[in-house]
C-alpha positions as CSV (number, residue, x, y, z in Angstrom):
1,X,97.0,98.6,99.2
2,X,95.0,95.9,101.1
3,X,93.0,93.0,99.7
4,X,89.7,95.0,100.4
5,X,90.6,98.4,98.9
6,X,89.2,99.3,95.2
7,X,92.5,99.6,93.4
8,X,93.1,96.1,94.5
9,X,90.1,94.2,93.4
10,X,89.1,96.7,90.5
11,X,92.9,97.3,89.0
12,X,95.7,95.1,90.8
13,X,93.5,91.4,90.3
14,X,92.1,91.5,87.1
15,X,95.2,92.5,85.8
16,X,97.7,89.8,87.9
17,X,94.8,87.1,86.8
18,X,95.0,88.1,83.0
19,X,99.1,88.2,83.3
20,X,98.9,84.9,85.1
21,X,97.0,83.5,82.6
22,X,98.5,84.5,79.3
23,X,101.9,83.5,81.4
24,X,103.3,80.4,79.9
25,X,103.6,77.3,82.6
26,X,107.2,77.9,83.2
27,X,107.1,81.4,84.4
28,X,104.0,81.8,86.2
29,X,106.2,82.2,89.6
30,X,108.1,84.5,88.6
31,X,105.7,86.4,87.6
32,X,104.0,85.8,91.2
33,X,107.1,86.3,92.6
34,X,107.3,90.0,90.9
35,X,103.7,90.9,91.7
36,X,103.8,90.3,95.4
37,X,107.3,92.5,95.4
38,X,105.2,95.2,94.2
39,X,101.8,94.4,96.7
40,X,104.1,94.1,99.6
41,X,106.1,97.2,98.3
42,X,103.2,99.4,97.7
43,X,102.2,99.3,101.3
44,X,105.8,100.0,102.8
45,X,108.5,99.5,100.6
46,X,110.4,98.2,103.6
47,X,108.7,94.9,102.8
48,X,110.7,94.4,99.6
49,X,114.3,93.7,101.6
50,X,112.0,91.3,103.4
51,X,110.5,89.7,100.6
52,X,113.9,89.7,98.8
53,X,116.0,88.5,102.0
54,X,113.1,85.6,102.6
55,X,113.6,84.5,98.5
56,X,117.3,84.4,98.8
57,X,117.4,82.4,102.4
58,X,115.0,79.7,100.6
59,X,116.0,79.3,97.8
60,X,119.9,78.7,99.3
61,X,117.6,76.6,101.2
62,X,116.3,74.3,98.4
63,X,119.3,73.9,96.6
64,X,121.2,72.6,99.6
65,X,118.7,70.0,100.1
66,X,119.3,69.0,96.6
67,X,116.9,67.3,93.9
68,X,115.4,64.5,95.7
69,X,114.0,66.9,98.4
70,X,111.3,67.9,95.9
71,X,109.6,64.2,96.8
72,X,109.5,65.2,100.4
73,X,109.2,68.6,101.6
74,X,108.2,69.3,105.1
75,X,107.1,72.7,105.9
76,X,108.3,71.3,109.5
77,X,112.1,71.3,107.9
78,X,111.7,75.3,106.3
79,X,111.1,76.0,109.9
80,X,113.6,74.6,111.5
81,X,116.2,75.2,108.9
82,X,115.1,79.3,108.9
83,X,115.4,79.0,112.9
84,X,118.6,77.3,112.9
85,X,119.9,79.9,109.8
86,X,118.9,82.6,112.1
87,X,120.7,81.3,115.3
88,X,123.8,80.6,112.9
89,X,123.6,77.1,114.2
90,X,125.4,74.5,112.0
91,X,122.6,72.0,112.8
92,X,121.0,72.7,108.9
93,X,124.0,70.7,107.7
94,X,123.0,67.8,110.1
95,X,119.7,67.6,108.4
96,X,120.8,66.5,105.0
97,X,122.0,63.3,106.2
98,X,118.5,62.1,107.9
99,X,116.5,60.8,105.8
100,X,112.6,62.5,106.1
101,X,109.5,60.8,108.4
């Protein structure tokens, strides 16, 4: 499915927009969450480890920074902690202890 096709503007929107909407606050991303799983999915189902592997690895993220990095997120910081995660380099840990520019 691609954003241009028919089944996604005529089926796949109007119904994620209606969920979305009838969704209360709280669970709106989840709900997101699920529908691009099953976008993603529909064109190679491949995607979904992706997706699911990418979820996991930022959310550990998140929670190791801990509460107060809600105030102060840096996409610069999901960068270089997914590079440093990747190279199994220890220097995510040292980032906890700077405090953010």
């Amino acid at each position: 499915m691609v954003f241009s096709s028919h089944i996604f503007l005529f089926y796949f929107l109007p119904a994620v927009l209606l969920l979305y909407y009838l969704m209360p606050v709280r669970g709106r991303n989840l709900l997101l969450t699920v529908v691009s799983y099953v976008f993603y999915g529909w064109a190679n189902p491949l995607f979904m480890f992706l997706l699911l592997f990418s979820t996991i690895v930022l959310s550990k993220v998140h929670v190791f920074r801990g509460p107060s990095a809600k105030r102060n997120c840096s996409p610069i910081w999901h960068l270089h902690s997914l590079r440093a995660l990747h190279a199994r380099s220890p220097t995510v840990f040292r980032w906890q202890a700077r405090s953010p520019t």
